[in-house]
C-alpha positions in Angstrom: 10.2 6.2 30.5 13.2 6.1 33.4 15.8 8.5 32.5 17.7 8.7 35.8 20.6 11.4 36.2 23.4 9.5 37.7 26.0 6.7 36.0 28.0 3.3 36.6 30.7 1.9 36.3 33.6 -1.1 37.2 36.6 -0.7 38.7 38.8 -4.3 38.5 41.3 -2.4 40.3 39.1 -0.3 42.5 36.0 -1.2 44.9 33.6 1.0 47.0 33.7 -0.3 50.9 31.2 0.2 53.6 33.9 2.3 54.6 34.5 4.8 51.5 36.0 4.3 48.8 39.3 2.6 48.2 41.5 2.6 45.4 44.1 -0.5 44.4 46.4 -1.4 41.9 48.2 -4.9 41.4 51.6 -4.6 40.4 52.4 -7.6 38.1 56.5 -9.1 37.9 56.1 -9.9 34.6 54.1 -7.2 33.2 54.6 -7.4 29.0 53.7 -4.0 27.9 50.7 -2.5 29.3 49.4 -4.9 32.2 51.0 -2.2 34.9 50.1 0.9 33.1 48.4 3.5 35.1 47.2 7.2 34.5 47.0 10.2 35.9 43.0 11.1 35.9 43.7 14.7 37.8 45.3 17.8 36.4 48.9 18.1 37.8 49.9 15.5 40.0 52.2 15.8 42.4 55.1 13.2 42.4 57.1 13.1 45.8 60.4 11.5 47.1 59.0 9.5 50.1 55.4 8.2 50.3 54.1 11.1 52.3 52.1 14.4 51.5 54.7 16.0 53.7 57.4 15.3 51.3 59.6 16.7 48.8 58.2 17.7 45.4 59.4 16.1 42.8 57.3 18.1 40.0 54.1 17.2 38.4 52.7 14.8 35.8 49.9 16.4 33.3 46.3 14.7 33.2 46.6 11.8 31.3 50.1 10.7 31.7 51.4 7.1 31.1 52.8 5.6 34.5 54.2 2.4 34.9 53.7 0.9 38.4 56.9 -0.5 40.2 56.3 -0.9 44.1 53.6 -0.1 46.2 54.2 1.9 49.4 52.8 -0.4 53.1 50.4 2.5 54.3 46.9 3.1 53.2 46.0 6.6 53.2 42.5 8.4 53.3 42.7 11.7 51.6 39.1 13.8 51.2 37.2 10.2 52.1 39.6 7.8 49.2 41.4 5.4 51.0 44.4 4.3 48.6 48.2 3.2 49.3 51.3 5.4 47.6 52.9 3.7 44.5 56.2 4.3 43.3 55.9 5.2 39.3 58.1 5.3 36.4 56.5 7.8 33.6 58.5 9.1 30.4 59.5 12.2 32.0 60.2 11.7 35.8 59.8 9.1 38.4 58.3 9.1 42.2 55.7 8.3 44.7 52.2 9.1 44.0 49.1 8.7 46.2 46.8 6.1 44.0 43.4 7.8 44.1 45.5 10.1 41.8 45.8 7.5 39.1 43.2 5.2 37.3 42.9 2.2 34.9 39.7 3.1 33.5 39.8 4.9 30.4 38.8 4.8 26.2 39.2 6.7 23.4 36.8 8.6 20.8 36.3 6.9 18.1 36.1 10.1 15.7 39.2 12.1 17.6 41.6 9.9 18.6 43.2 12.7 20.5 40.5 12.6 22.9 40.7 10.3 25.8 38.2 9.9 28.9 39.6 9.6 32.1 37.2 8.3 35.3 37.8 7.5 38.9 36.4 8.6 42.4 35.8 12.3 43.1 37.7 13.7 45.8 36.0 16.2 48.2 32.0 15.5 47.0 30.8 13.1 50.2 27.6 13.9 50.7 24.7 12.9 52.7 21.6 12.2 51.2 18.7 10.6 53.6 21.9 10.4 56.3 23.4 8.0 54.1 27.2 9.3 52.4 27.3 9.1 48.5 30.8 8.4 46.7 30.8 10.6 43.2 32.7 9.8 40.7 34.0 11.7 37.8 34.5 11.3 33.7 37.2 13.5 32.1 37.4 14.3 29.0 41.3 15.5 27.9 43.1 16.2 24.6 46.8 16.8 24.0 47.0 16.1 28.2 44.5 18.8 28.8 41.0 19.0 30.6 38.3 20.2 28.1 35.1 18.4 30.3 34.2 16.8 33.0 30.8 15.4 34.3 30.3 13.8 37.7 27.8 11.4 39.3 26.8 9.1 42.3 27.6 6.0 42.5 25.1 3.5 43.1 26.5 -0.2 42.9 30.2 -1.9 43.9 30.4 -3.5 40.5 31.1 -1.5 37.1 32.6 -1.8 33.8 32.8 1.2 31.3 33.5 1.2 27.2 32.7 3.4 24.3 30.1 2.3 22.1 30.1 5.2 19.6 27.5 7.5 18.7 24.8 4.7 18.0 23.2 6.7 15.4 22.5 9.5 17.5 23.0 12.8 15.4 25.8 15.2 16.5 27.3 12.8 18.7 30.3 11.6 18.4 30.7 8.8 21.5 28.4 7.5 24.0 30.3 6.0 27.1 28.5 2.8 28.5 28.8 2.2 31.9 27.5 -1.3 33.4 26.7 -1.6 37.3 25.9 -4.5 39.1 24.7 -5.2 42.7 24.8 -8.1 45.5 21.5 -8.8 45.9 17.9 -8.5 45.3 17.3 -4.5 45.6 19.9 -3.9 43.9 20.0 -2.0 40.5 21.6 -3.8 37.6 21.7 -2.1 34.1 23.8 0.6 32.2 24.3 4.2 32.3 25.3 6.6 29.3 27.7 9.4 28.9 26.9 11.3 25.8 30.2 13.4 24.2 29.4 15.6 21.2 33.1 16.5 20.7 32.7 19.7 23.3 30.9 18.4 26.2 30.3 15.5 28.2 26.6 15.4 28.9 24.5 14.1 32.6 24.6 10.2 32.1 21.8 8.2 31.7 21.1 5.1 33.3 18.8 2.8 32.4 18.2 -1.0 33.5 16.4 -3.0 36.1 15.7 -3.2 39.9 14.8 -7.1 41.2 13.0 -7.4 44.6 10.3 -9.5 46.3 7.2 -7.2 45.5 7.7 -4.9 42.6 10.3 -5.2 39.4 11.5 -3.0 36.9 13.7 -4.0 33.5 14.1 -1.4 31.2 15.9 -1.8 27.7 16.9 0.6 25.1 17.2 0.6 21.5 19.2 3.2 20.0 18.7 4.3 16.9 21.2 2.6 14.9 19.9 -1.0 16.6 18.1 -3.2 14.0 14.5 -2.0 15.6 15.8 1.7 16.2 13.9 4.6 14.6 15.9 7.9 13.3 17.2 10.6 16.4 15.1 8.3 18.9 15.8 6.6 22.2 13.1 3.7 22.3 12.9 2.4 26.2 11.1 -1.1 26.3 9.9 -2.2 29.5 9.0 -5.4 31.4 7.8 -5.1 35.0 5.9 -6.8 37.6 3.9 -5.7 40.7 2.8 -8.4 43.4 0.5 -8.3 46.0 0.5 -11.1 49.2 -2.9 -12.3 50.2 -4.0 -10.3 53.8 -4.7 -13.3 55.4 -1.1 -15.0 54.4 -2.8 -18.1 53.5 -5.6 -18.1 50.5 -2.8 -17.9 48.2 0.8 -17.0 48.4 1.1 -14.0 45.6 -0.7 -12.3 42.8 2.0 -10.8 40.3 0.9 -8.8 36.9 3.4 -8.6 34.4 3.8 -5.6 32.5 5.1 -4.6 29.2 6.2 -1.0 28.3 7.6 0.9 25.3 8.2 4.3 25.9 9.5 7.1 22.8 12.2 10.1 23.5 13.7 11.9 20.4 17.0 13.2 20.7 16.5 17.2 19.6 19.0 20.3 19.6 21.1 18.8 22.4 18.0 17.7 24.4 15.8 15.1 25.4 11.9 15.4 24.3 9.6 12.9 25.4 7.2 11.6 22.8 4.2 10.7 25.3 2.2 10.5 22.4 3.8 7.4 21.6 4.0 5.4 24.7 2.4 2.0 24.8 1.4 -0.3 27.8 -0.2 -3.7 27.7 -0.5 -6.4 30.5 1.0 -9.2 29.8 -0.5 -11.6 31.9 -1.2 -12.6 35.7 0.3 -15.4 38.1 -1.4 -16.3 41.2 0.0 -18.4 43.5 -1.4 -20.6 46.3 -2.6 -23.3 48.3 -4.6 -24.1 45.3 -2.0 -24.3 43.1 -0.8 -22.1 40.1 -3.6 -19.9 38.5 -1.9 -18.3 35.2 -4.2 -16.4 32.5 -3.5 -13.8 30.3 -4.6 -10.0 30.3 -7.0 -10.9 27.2 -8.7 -13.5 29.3 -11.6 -11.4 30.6 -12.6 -14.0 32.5 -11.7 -15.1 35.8 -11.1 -18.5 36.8 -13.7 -19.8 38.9 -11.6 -20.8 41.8 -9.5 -17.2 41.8 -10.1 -15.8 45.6 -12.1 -12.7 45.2 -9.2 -10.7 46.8 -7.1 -11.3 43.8 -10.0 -10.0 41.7 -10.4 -7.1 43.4 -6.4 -6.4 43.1 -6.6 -7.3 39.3 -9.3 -4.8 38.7 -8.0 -2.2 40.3 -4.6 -2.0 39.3 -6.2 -2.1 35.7 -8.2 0.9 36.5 -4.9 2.8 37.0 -2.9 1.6 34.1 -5.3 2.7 32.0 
């Protein structure tokens, strides 16, 4: 089963660049109620008279603090590798300008404490390089009564995100699990959904699970949670479909061999932990596709044997990536 340790999520207001991060807010003239709502996702943020860091104080807002947005200042500013313009705000205590990778638009609620809000945006200060390639984080906050009681950070992988709560899904002593959906450009890209477990204390590492596309290999993995119509008590069932191909040496005897996959993996959900139920875990071929001059060759794993015109290359492939799935 893939359990990978980092999360996802869309910002319709904010958009990772080759460049770093950067962080924007449209300001609407007929807003209605909420539509230019923003909130403070940092612990004390400092309002100030002019759009500058060198300006006067004009005190501080509280995590969590209903702004509403009324101008935005003409400068972009990159502060700790955020590039974001100052806003002007209005909140129900004071008024000023704030630097915008202070605020955010993405947040939800618990649904078991509605005092309990989560708070996410980018984290300031943790660039770093990994393979010589700079990794934006981002954060999740957990606050009640306008007061940090977690926080869990991650990498972001993909420019596209979009984050809700979908409530404990029958998980036991959990209280809200917050889905995060990423999407990529292209081929190569990963496209799925990451977790954030909250058990009324702590926000736990995210999970992420979904599916890389590319030209040789594929991976799609789907859970079922406990509380789905095929889910099983305290247990995170991961089904799988993917596909390795293999191009022909010569380029020209066929185009592609490509097995098909199917996996269904077991991890129970014990004491505050993950435990994985190898036991359990099932893998079956699906069935092959070759590709060709020839033609379309497409048989099933049960079809033990070949037909007569498959190149002996592909038979060699077939066999041997049997021998290690077993």
């Amino acid at each position: 089963m893939r359990i990978l340790i980092c999360i996802i999520l869309f910002f319709s207001t904010m958009h990772l660049g080759a460049q770093g991060p950067i962080v924007t807010f449209d300001i609407y003239e007929d807003p209605g109620f909420y539509s230019n709502h923003v909130y403070t996702w940092v612990n004390n943020a400092t309002l100030r008279m002019e759009p500058s860091r060198n300006a006067v104080a004009m005190g501080t807002l509280p995590i969590g603090s209903v702004c509403d947005l009324i101008k935005q200042g003409q400068d972009t500013v990159e502060i700790a590798g955020i590039k974001s313009p100052w806003y002007f705000v209005k909140s129900s205590t004071n008024e000023g300008w704030i630097w915008g990778g202070l605020l955010t638009k993405m947040c939800t609620g618990s649904n078991v404490d509605s005092e309990v809000k989560f708070l996410m945006g980018y984290q300031m200060h943790d660039d770093v390089a990994e393979q010589g390639v700079e990794q934006t984080f981002v954060q999740i906050r957990a606050v009640k009564n306008q007061k940090e009681i977690s926080s869990v950070s991650f990498p972001l992988l993909e420019p596209t995100w979009g984050m809700q709560n979908i409530g404990s899904k029958g998980l036991k002593d959990i209280q809200d699990i917050i889905a995060v959906a990423q999407s990529g450009e292209s081929c190569g890209h990963f496209y799925g959904n990451a977790y954030v477990l909250w058990d009324g204390n702590k926000l736990m590492d995210p999970l992420v699970i979904g599916g890389v596309p590319d030209g040789d290999f594929g991976i799609w993995d789907s859970p079922i949670f406990p509380s789905d119509i095929e889910g099983m008590a305290n247990t995170l069932i991961i089904d799988s479909e993917d596909y390795l191909s293999n191009e022909s040496s010569d380029g020209e005897s066929y185009g592609y061999v490509a097995e098909r996959i199917a996996k269904r993996s077991f991890t129970r959900w014990e004491n505050g932990q993950w435990i994985q139920q190898t036991e359990q875990n099932q893998t079956k071929t699906l069935y092959y596709l070759v590709s060709g001059n020839f033609g379309d060759l497409y048989f099933p794993e049960e079809q033990k044997i070949f037909p007569a015109d498959l190149p002996e290359e592909i038979k060699n492939w077939i066999n041997s990536h049997k021998q290690n799935l077993r």
